[in-house]
VEXSE-656857 format. One record per residue (C-alpha): x, y, z; residue in one letter. Coordinates in steps of 0.02 Angstrom, whole numbers, plus 50000, padded with zeros to 5 digits. Each point is the difference from the previous one (the first is absolute). Example, Ala and Ser with C-alpha at 12.3 -4.5 7.8 and 13.67 -1.06 7.14 Angstrom:
2
<pt <50615, 49775, 50390>, 'a'>
<pt <50069, 50172, 49967>, 's'>
//
This chain:
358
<pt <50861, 49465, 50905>, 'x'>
<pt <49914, 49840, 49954>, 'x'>
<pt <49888, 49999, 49858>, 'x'>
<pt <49836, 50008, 50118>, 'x'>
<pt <50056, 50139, 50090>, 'x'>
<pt <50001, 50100, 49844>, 'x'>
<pt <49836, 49930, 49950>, 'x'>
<pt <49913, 50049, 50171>, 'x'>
<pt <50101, 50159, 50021>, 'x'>
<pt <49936, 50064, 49807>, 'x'>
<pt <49834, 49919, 50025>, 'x'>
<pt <49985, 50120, 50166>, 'x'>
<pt <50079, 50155, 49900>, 'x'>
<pt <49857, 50000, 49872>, 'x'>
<pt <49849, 49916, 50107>, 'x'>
<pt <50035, 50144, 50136>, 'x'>
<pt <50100, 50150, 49893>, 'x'>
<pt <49834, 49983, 49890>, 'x'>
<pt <49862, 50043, 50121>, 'x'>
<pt <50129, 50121, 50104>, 'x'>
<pt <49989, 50087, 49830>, 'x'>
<pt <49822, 50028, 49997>, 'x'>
<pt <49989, 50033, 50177>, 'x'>
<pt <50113, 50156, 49974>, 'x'>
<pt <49907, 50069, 49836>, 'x'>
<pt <49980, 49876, 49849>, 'x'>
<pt <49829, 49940, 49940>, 'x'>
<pt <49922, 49847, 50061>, 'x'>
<pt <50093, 49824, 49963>, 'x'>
<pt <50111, 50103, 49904>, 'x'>
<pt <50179, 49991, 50098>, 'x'>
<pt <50090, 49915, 49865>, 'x'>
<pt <49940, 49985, 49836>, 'x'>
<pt <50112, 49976, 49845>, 'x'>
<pt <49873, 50038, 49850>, 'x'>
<pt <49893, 50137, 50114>, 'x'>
<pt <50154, 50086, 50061>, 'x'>
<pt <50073, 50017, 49833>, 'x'>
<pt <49842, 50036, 49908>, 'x'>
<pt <50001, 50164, 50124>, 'x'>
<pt <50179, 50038, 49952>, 'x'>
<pt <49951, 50004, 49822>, 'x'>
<pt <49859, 50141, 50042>, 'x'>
<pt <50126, 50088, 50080>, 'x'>
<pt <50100, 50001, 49846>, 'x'>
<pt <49853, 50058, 49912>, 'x'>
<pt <49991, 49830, 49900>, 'x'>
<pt <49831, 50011, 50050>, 'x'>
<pt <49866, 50143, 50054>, 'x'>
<pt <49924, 49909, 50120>, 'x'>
<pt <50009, 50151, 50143>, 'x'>
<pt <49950, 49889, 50143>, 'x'>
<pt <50141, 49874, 49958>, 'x'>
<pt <50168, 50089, 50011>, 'x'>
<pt <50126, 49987, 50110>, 'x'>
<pt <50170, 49938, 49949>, 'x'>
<pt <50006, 49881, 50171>, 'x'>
<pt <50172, 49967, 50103>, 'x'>
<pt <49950, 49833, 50021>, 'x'>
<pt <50047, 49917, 49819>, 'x'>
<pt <50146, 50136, 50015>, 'x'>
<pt <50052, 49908, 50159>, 'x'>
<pt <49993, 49827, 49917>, 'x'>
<pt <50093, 50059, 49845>, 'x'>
<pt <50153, 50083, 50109>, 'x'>
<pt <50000, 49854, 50154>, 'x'>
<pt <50012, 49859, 49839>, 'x'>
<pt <50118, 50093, 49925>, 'x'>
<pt <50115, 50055, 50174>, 'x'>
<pt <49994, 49801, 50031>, 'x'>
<pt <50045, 49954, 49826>, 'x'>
<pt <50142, 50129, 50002>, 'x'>
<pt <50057, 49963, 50165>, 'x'>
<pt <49995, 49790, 49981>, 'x'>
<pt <50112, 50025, 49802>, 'x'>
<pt <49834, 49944, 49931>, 'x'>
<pt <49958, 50146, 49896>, 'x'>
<pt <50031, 49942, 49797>, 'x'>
<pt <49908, 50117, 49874>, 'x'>
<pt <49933, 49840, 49879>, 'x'>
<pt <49864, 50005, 49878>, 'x'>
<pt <49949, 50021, 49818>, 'x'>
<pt <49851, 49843, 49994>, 'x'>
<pt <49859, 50057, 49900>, 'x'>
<pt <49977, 50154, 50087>, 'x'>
<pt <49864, 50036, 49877>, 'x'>
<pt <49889, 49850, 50068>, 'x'>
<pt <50055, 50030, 50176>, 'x'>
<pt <49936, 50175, 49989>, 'x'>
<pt <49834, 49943, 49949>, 'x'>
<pt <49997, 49878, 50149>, 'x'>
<pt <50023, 50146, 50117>, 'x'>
<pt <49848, 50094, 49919>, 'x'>
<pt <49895, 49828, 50019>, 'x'>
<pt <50051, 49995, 50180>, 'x'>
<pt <49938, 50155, 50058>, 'x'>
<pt <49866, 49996, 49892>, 'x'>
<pt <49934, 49839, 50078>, 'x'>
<pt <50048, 50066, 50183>, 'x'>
<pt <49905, 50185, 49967>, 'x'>
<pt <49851, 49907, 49972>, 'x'>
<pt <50008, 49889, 50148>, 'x'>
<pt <50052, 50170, 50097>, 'x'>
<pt <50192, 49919, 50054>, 'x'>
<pt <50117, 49893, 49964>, 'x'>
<pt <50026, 49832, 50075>, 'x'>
<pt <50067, 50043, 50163>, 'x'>
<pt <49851, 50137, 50035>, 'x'>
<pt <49895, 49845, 49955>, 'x'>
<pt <50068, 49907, 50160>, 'x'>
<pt <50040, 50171, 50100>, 'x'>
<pt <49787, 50037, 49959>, 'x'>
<pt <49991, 49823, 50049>, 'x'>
<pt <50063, 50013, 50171>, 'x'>
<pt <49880, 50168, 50042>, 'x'>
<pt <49856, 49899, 49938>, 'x'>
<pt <49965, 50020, 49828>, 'x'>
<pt <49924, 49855, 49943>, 'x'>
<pt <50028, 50056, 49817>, 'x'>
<pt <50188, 49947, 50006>, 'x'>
<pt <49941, 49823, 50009>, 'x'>
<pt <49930, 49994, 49840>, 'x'>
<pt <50153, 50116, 49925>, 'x'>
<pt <50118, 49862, 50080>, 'x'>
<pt <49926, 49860, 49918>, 'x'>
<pt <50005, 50091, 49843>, 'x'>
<pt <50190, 50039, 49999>, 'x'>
<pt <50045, 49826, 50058>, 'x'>
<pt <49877, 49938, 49835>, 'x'>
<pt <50107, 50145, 49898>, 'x'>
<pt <50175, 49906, 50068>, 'x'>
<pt <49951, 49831, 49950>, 'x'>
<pt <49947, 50057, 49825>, 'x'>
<pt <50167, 50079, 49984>, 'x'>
<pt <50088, 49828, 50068>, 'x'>
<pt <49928, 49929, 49858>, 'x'>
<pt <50072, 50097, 49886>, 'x'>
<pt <50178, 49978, 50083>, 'x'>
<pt <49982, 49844, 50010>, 'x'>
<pt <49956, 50019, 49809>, 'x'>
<pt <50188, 50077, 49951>, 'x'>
<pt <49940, 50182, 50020>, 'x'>
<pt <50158, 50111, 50022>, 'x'>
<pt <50049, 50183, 49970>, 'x'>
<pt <50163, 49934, 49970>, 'x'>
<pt <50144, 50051, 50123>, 'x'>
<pt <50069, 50159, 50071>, 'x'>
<pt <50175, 50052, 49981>, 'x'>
<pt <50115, 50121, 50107>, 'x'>
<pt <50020, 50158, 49939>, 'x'>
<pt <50160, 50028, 49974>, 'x'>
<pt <50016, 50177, 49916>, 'x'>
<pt <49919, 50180, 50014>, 'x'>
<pt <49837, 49882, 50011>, 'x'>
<pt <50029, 49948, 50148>, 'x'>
<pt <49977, 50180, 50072>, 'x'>
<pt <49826, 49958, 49966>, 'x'>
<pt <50002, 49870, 50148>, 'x'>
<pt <50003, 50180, 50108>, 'x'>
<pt <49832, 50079, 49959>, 'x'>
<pt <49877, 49937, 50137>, 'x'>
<pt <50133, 50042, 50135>, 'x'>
<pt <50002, 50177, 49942>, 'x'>
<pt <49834, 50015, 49949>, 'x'>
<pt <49958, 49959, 50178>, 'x'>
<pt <50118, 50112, 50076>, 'x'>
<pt <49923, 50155, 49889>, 'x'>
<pt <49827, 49933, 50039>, 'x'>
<pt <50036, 50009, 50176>, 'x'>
<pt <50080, 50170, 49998>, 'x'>
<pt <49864, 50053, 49905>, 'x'>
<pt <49869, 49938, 50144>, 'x'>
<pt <50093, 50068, 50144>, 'x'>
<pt <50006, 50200, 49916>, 'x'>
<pt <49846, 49978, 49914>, 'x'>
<pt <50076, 50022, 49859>, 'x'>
<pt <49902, 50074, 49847>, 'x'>
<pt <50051, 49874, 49886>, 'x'>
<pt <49880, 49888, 50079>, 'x'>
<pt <49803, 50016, 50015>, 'x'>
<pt <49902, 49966, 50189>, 'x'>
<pt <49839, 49934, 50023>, 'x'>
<pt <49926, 50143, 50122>, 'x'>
<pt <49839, 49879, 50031>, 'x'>
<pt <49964, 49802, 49987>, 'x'>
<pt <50129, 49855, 50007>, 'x'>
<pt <50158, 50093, 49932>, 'x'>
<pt <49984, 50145, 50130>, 'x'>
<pt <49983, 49854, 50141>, 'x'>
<pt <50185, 49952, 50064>, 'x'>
<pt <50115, 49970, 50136>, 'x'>
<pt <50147, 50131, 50035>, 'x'>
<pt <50115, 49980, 49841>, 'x'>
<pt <50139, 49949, 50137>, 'x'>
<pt <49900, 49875, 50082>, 'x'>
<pt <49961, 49904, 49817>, 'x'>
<pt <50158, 50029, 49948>, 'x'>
<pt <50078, 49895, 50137>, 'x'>
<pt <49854, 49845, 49970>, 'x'>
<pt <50038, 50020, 49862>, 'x'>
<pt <50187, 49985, 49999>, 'x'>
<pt <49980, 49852, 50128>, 'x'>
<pt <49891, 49912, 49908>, 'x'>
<pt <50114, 50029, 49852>, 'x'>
<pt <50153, 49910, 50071>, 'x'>
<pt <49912, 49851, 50061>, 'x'>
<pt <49902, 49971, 49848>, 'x'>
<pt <50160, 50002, 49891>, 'x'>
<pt <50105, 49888, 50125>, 'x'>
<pt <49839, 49878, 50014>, 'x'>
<pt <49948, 50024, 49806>, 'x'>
<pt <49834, 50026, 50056>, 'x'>
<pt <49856, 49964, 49845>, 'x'>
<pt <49836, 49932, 50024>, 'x'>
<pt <50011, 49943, 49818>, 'x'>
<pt <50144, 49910, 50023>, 'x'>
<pt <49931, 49920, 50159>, 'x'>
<pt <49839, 49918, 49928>, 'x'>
<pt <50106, 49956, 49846>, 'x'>
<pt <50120, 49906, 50116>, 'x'>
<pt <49879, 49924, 50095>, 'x'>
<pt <49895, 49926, 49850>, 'x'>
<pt <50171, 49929, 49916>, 'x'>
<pt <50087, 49923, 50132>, 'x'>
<pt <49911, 50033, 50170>, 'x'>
<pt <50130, 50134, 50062>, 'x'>
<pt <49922, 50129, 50128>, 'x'>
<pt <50145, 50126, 50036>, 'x'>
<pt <49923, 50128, 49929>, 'x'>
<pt <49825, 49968, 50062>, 'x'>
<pt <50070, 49984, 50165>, 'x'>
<pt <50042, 50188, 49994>, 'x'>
<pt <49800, 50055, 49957>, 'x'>
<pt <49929, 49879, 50118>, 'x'>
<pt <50122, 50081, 50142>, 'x'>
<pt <49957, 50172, 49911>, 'x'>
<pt <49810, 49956, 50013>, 'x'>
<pt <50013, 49958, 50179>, 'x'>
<pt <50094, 50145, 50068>, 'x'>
<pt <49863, 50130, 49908>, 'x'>
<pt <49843, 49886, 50039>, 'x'>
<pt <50057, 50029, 50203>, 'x'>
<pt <50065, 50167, 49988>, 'x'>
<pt <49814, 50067, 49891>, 'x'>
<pt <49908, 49920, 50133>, 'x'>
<pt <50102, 50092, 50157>, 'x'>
<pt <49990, 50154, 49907>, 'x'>
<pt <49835, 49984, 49953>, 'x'>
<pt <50005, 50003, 49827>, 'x'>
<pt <49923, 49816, 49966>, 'x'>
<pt <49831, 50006, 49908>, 'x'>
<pt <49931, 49813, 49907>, 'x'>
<pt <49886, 49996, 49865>, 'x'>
<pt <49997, 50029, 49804>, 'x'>
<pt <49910, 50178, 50006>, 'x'>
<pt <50048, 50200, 50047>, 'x'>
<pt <50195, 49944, 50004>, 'x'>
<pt <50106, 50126, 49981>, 'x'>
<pt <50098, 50048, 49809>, 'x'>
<pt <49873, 49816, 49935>, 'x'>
<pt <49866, 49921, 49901>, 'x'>
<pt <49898, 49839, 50011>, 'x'>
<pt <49984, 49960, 49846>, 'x'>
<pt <50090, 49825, 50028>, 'x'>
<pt <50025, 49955, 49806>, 'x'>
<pt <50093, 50151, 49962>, 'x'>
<pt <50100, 49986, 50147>, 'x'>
<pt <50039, 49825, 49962>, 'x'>
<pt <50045, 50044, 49823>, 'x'>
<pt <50079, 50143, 50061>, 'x'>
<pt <50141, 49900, 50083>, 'x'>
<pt <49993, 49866, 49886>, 'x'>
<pt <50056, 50133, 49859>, 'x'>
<pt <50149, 50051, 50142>, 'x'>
<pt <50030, 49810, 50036>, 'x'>
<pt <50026, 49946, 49824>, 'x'>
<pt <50090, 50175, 49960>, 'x'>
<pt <50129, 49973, 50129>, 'x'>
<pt <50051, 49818, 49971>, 'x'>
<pt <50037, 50035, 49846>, 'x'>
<pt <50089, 50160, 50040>, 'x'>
<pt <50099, 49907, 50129>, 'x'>
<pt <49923, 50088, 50160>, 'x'>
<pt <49858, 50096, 50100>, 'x'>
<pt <49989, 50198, 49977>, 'x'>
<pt <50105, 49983, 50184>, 'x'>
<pt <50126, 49885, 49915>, 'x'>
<pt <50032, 50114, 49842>, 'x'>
<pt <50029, 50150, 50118>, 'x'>
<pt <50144, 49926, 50067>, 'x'>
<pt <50052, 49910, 49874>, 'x'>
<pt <50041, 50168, 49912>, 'x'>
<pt <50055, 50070, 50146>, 'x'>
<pt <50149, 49853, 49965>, 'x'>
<pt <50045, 50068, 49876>, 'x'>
<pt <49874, 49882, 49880>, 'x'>
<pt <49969, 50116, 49871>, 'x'>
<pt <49863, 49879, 49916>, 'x'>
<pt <49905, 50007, 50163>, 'x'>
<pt <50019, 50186, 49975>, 'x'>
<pt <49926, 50003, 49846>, 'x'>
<pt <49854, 49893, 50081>, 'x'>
<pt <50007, 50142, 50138>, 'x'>
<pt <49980, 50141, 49864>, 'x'>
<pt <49850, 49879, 49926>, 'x'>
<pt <49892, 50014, 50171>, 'x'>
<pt <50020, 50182, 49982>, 'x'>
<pt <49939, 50027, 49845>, 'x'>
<pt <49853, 49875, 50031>, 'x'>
<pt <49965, 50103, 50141>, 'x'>
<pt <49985, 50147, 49872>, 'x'>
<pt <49875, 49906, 49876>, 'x'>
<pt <49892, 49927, 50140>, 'x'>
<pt <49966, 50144, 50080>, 'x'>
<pt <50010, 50115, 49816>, 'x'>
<pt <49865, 49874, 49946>, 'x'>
<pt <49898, 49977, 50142>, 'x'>
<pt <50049, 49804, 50019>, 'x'>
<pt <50062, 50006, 50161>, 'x'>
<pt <49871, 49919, 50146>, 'x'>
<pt <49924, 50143, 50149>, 'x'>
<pt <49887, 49983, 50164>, 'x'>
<pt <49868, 49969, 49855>, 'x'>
<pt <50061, 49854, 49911>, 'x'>
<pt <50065, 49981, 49828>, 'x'>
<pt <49931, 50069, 49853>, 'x'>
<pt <49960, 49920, 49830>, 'x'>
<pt <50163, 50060, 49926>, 'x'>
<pt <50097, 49951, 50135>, 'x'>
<pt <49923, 49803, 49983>, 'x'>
<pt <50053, 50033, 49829>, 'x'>
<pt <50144, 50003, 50022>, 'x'>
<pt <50037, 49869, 50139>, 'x'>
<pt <49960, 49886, 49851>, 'x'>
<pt <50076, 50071, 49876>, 'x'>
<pt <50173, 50015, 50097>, 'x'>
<pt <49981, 49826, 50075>, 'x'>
<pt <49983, 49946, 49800>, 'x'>
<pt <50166, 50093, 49968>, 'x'>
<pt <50082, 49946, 50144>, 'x'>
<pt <49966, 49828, 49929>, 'x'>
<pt <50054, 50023, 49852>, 'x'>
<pt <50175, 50064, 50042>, 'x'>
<pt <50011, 49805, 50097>, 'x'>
<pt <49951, 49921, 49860>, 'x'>
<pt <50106, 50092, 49862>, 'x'>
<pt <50172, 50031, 50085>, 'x'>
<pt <49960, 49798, 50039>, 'x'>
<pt <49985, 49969, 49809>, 'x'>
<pt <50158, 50087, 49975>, 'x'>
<pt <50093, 49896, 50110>, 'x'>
<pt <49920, 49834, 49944>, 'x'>
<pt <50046, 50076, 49815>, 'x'>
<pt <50175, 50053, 50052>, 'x'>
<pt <50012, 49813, 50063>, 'x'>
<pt <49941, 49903, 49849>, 'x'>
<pt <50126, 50111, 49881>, 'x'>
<pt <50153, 49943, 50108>, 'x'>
//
């Protein structure tokens, strides 16, 4: 197929698999959500105690195994890795720490968008701001320095998510006791495990064969005016606007949205802290998922990151809820936007340094 019948056919997958989602059991705007979604996996793990947040969902399980059937199936699967995975694991806790206290990650921001939620306007702008201060730091020599294949008992590593998944899902279909479920609020609010589990893998496929990132897409856009990948959310953005207004579901204004806040600076710093986190990580919370679903163990690592943000948000009461954010979790917008900032500016002294020795 051309390369616009992938973009319409992956835009239509998400826009419509999204709100299908919450039509048959997820909360409100939350069909697909990359930081969300995981952040309730990590309850279910018990990384947090958060009782109304845990349910390990099929969803990110689908992704993980459709990426990784594609990139199997295509000869595309190469276990690579090894840059910085110290730094890269931070930038996963930064992500989902800026995304918890938005309440999603940037594609709930245009999914909540498309329902009516005026607050992923200002969350928007304040990821795209978050991309172009990371731009500058590219543009300013920053660079983990490069993966490598694995080409030893390493590269066994490259097979984690895949099984992880596949134990996950197990674990959701026999309600396995391994895992903990939310019996009230969001967690205990779901589609049939089946039913995500097959959005899920759908949406898994396409966004590997299309390398779907929202990250990636502003950051192309801003350097040399390519929209492939913007094509894909503005398709995506479409298909849910239409299909939340036939079912209903479409609701505009800032206030009583469901799983949000209005306070617009946090929001906006929010996703600037996930903007800036992710171009410097080298993709969205989506991206990363699939990435290590590749068999790109540094996007793993990143993965791993999220999940243990997950667990200090919610551990320290950062995270964002119905009632806004609270003075700790402001905190620490700023303080992780400062850190976030200063991993572009050092690893872009080392290579400057590096430079002037040779």
């Amino acid at each position: 197929m051309s390369s616009i019948c992938w973009i319409l056919l992956t835009g239509l997958v998400f826009g419509l698999g999204a709100v299908l989602l919450v039509k048959f059991g997820n909360p409100g705007n939350y069909g697909y959500c990359a930081a969300c979604q995981l952040r309730d996996i990590a309850g279910a793990l018990g990384i947090h105690q958060v009782a109304t947040l845990q349910y390990a969902r099929p969803e990110i399980m689908g992704w993980i195994i459709g990426a990784f059937s594609l990139a199997t199936v295509r000869g595309e699967f190469r276990p690579r890795g090894g840059s910085n995975p110290i730094i890269r694991f931070l930038l996963g806790m930064m992500m989902m720490l800026g995304a918890l206290v938005f309440l999603g990650c940037p594609l709930r921001a245009l999914l909540r968008l498309s329902a009516g939620d005026l607050n992923g306007i200002t969350a928007l702008f304040g990821f795209a701001g978050g991309i172009g201060a990371g731009i500058w730091f590219l543009q300013s020599g920053y660079n983990l320095g490069r993966s490598r294949v694995h080409d030893n008992s390493v590269r066994y590593l490259g097979y984690l998510p895949v099984i992880g998944a596949i134990v996950l899902l197990i674990g959701v279909a026999m309600q396995a006791p391994f895992l903990q479920f939310s019996l009230k609020g969001p967690g205990s609010q779901h589609a049939p495990w089946l039913i995500s589990l097959v959005a899920g893998l759908a949406a898994g496929v396409l966004a590997a064969k299309t390398r779907m990132c929202l990250s990636g897409g502003v950051r192309d856009y801003l350097l040399v005016r390519d929209t492939y990948l913007l094509k894909i959310y503005g398709v995506m953005f479409v298909a849910a606007l239409a299909a939340n207004v036939y079912f209903g579901l479409f609701k505009i204004g800032f206030s009583n949205q469901p799983l949000a806040h209005s306070m617009h600076i946090w929001n906006f710093l929010g996703l600037f802290l996930v903007g800036l986190a992710a171009t410097l990580a080298g993709g969205c919370p989506l991206r990363q998922l699939i990435l290590s679903a590749e068999g790109n163990t540094d996007a793993l690592v990143c993965v791993l990151g999220m999940l243990a943000g997950a667990g200090l948000a919610h551990g320290l009461n950062l995270a964002g809820s119905g009632a806004g954010v609270g003075a700790a979790g402001q905190i620490a917008v700023l303080v992780g936007i400062g850190l976030t900032a200063a991993i572009g500016f050092l690893f872009r002294e080392k290579m400057v340094a590096l430079k002037e020795a040779i």
